[in-house]
N, C-alpha and C positions, 0 to 999 in steps of 0.2 A: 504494500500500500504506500502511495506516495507522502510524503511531508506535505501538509497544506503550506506552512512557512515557506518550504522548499518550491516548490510551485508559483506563488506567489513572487517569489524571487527570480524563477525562471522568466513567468510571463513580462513583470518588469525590465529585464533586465534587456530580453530580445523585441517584445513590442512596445514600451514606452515611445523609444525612438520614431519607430515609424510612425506612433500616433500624434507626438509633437512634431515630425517631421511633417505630416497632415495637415496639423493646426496651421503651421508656420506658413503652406504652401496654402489654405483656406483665406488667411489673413494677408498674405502676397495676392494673390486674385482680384480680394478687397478693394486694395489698394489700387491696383494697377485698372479696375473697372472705377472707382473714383478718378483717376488721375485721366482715363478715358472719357470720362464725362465731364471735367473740365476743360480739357480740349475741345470739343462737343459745343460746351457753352462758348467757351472762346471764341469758336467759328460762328456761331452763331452770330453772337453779340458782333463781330467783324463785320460779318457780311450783312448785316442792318443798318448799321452805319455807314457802310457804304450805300447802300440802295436808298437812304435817306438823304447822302453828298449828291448820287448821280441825279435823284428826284428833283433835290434842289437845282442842280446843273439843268436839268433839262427844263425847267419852268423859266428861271432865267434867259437862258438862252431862245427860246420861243418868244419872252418878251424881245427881246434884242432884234431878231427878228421881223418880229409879224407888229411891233413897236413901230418900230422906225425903219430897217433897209427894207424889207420888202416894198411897202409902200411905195417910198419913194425910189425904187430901181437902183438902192446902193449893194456893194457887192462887199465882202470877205475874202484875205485869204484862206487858203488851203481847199479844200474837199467840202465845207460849208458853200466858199466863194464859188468853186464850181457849179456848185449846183445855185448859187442865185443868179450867176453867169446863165447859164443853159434855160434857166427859167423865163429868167426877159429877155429871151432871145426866142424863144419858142414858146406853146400854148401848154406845154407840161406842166404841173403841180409841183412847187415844192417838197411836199411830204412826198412824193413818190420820187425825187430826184435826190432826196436826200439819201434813201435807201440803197439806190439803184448804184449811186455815187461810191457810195460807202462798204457796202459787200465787197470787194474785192480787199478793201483793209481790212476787214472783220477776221477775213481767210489768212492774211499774211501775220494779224495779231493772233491767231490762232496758232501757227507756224511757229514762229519766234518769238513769244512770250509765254504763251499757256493758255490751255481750256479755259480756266476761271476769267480772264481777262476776255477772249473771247464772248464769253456770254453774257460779263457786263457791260461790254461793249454793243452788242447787237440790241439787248434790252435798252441801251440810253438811247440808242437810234433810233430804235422803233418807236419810243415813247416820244420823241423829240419829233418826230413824223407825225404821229395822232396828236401833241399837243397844237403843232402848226397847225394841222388841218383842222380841227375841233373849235380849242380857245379862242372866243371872239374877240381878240388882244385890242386895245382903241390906239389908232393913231396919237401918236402924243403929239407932235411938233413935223411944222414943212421946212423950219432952220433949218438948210446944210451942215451948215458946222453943228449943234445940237444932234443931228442924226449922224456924223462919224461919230462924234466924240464918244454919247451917252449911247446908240447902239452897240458901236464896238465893247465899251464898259460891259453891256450884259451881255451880249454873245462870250466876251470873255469870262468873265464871271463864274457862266455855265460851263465854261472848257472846265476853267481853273478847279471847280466843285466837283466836276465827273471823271476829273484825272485822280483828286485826291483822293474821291471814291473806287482809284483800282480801274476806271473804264475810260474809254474816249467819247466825242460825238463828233470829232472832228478827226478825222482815220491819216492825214498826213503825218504825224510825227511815226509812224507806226511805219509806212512807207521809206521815210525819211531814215529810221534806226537799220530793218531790213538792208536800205541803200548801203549805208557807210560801210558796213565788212564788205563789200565787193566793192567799193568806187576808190576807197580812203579817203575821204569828206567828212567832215563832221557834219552833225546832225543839225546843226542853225546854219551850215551852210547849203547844205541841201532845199530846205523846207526854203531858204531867201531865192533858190534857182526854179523853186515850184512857181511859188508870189509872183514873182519877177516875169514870168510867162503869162499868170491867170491877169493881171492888171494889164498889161501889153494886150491881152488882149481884148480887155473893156475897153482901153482907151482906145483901140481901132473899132470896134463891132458897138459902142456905144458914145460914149464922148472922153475927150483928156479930162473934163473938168470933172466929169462922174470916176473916173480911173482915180483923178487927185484925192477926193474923195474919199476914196473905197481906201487907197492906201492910208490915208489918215485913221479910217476905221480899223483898220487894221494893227497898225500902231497901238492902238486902246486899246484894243481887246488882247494884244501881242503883252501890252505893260498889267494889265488886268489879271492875266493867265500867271506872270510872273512875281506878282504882289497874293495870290491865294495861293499857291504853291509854296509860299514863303522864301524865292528867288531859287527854288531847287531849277539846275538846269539841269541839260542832257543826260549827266551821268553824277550821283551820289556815293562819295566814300563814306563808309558806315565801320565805326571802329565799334568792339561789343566786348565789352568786361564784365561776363559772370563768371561762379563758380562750373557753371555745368556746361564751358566752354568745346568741352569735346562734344560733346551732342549739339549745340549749336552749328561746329565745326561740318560734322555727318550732314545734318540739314542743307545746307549752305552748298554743301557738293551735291548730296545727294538727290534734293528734292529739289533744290533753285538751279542746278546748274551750275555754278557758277564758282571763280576763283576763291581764293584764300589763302591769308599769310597768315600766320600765329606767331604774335611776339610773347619772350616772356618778361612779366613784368614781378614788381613787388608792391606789396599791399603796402597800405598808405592811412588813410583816414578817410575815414564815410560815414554812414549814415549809425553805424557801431561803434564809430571813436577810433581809434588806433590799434591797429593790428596788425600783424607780422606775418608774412608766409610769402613761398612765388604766389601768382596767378598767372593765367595765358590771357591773353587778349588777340581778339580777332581782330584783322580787318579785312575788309571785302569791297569790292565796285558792283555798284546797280544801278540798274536804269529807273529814272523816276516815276517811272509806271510801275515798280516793283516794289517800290517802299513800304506801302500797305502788306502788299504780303509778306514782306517781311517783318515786320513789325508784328504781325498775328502770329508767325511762326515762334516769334524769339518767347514773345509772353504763354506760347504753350510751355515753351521748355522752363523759361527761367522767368515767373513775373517780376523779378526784382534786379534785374540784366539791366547795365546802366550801357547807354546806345546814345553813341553821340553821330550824328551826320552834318558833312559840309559837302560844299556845293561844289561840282569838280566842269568845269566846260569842258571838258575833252582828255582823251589818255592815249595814250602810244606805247606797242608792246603790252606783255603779260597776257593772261586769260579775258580778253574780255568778250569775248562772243561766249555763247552759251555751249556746254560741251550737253551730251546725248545725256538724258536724263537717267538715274539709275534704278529709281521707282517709278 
């Protein structure tokens, strides 16, 4: 007959383990479906704030619009300007020329940036299309100067809101990024060789004085786009000090594409007081269409990840085109 003690001692001795080994992997699940669901929220709460940036962009910019250029036959640049170009020139609709205009960036923003961008992009189109045609917007003013100045203001307005919100309504700069890895142009000179042709040719197929005009509008809406953006241009360096700098690290390659150097530094004084150890700090180049998402990304990993970005016009050599995605 066995020892109950004895027994006792065996089952402890052999299954304990496994049963705390259970717990331990019960309580890891836990955790790791919490840590899933604020990720979860994360995206969420993201991409509402975004679709509330692009909403406002696209209200703006419809006033800008159907306010003041359409009316009076003034024009924009970029892939807006085309299509008010094509419009008073022909018996087409605007909303349907803005569409028609624009799908072929949607495709190339789908290419070289990402899904996500893609479909906030086609969404602020569409909607910016139903608000033109829909919103019975009131003439405000027949001033000239009043209609560059304060159209361009809300046409830009609306770029400026539906970039920060992650999407375009205006599909040239998307073009313009595409261009630069095959031409070697930067990207403000490209989009000035777009301009430069759509105004040339208001001032032949309409008048010089309406061309003057339109470039003046343009201007606005060019200082507009670059005053809500907070003067981010073409390309943003983004330096990132947290501790959970290796998974930031993975992201950054893995899910954005995109380069990276890791310096290492020493801790300093922050929001803890004084303390001592290495840390790595990242930096990275993105495009200012990209900021948003990155930004969502870093506060899955680390929401207390201190991220500084400045504003970079241009780069030469290093990673900066997008390598093949790994997820």
């Amino acid at each position: 007959m066995v020892n109950p003690n004895r027994k006792q001692k065996f089952l402890q001795t052999f299954f304990s383990p496994r049963f705390k080994a259970a717990g331990e992997t019960e309580k890891a699940s836990g955790y790791a479906k919490a840590k899933d669901l604020r990720k979860i929220n994360i995206s969420i709460k993201r991409f509402s704030i975004d679709i509330f940036l692009i909403t406002l962009g696209v209200f703006s910019a419809g006033f800008g619009l159907r306010g003041f250029l359409l009316p009076n036959k003034f024009i924009d640049g970029g892939a807006v300007g085309i299509s008010l170009l094509i419009s008073a020139l022909t018996t087409l609709s605007l909303p349907v020329l803005l569409i028609i205009v624009n799908t072929p960036f949607i495709i190339l923003g789908y290419r070289f940036i990402g899904k996500l961008f893609a479909i906030k992009t086609a969404i602020a189109i569409a909607t910016l299309a139903v608000v033109v045609a829909v919103i019975p917007y009131p003439q405000i003013t027949q001033d000239k100067l009043l209609i560059a100045i304060f159209g361009g203001f809300f046409l830009g307005l609306g770029i400026g809101l539906a970039v920060r919100g992650g999407g375009v309504i205006d599909g040239t700069e998307v073009l313009a990024i595409s261009l630069t890895r095959r031409l070697g142009l930067t990207v403000g000179d490209i989009i000035l060789v777009i301009n430069i042709v759509i105004f040339s040719a208001a001032a032949y197929v309409l008048s010089v004085e309406t061309a003057l005009y339109s470039m003046l509008t343009y201007l606005s809406a060019s200082k507009t786009v670059d005053f809500v953006i907070e003067g981010i241009e073409e390309y943003t360096g983004v330096t990132i000090i947290s501790v959970k700098a290796e998974a930031i690290r993975k992201m950054i390659i893995d899910y954005m594409g995109r380069g990276v150097t890791t310096f290492k530094g020493e801790k300093g004084y922050g929001k803890r007081g004084h303390t001592e150890g290495e840390i790595k700090i990242i930096y990275t180049v993105i495009t200012r269409l990209e900021v948003s998402k990155l930004n969502a990304e870093i506060e899955k990993l680390d929401p207390n990840a201190f991220v500084i970005m400045s504003s970079i016009k241009d780069t030469k050599g290093g990673m900066i085109k997008k390598r093949p995605l790994k997820y």
